[in-house]
C-alpha positions as CSV (number, residue, x, y, z in Angstrom):
1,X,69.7,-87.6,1.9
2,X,66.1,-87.5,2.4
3,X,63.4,-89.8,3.7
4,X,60.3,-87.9,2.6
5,X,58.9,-85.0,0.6
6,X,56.0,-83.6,0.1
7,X,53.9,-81.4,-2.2
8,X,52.3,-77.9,-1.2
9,X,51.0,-74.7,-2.4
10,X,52.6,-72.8,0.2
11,X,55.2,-73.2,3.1
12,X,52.3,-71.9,5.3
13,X,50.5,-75.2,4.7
14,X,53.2,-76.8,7.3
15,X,52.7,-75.9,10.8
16,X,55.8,-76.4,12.8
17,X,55.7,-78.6,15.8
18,X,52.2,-79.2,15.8
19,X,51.1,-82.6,15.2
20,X,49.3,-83.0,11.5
21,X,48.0,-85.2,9.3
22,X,50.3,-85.1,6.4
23,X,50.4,-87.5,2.8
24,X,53.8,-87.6,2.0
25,X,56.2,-89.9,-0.4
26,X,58.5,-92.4,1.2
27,X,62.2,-91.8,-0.2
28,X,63.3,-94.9,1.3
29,X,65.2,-97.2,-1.4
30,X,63.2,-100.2,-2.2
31,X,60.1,-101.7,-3.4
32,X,57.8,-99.3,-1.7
33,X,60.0,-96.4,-3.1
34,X,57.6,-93.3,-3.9
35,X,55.0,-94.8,-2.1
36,X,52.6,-92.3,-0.6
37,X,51.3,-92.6,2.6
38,X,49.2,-90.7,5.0
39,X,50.8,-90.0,8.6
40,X,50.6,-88.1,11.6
41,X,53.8,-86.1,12.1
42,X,55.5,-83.8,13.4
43,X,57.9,-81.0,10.9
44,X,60.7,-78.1,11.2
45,X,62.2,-75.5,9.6
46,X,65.3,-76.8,10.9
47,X,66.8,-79.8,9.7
48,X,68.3,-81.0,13.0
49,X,65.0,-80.7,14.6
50,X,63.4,-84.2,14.2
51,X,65.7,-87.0,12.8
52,X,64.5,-87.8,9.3
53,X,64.8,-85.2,6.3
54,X,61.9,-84.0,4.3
55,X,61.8,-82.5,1.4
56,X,59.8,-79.8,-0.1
57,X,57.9,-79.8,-3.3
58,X,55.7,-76.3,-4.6
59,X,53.0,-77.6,-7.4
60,X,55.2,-78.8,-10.2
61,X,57.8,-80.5,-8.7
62,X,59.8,-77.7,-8.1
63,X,62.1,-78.5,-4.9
64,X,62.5,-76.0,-1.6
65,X,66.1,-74.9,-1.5
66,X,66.3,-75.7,2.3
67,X,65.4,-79.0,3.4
68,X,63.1,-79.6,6.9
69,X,62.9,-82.2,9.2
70,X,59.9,-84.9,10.2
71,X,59.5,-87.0,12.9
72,X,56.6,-89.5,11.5
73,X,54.2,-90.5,14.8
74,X,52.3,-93.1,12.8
75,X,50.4,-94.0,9.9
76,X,46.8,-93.1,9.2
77,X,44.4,-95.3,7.6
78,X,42.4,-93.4,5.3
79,X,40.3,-96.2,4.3
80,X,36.9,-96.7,5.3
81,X,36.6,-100.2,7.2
82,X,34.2,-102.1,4.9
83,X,37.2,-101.8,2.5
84,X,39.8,-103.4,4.5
């Protein structure tokens, strides 16, 4: 089962181990299910890696046959403050 995915062009997009700033789409069931949300993570090739699943999505949906793994740091707030 998967927590997140994520859309790209390209699996080069996804640097592994390196902390990035990342939109992805919460998975979790729920009210907030397919949510997007922008986060600082962490991903891997390998799905033991990090301890949440993440799938991957190419440009029209089309789903990455192996899954990765994500270890979400925090959530970014993309908002400038005179709109919170």
């Amino acid at each position: 089962m998967y927590n997140y995915d994520i859309f790209v062009k390209e699996l080069d997009e996804l640097k592994e181990d390196q902390e990035m700033e990342l939109q992805v789409r919460d998975l979790a069931p729920g009210i907030h299910k397919y949510a997007y949300k922008w986060v600082k993570a962490k991903v891997s090739a390998n799905p033991d890696t990090y301890p949440q699943k993440l799938q991957i999505r190419f440009g029209r949906g089309q789903a990455y046959e192996n899954a990765y793994s994500i270890q979400v740091l925090g959530e970014v707030n993309k908002f400038p403050q005179k709109y919170l």
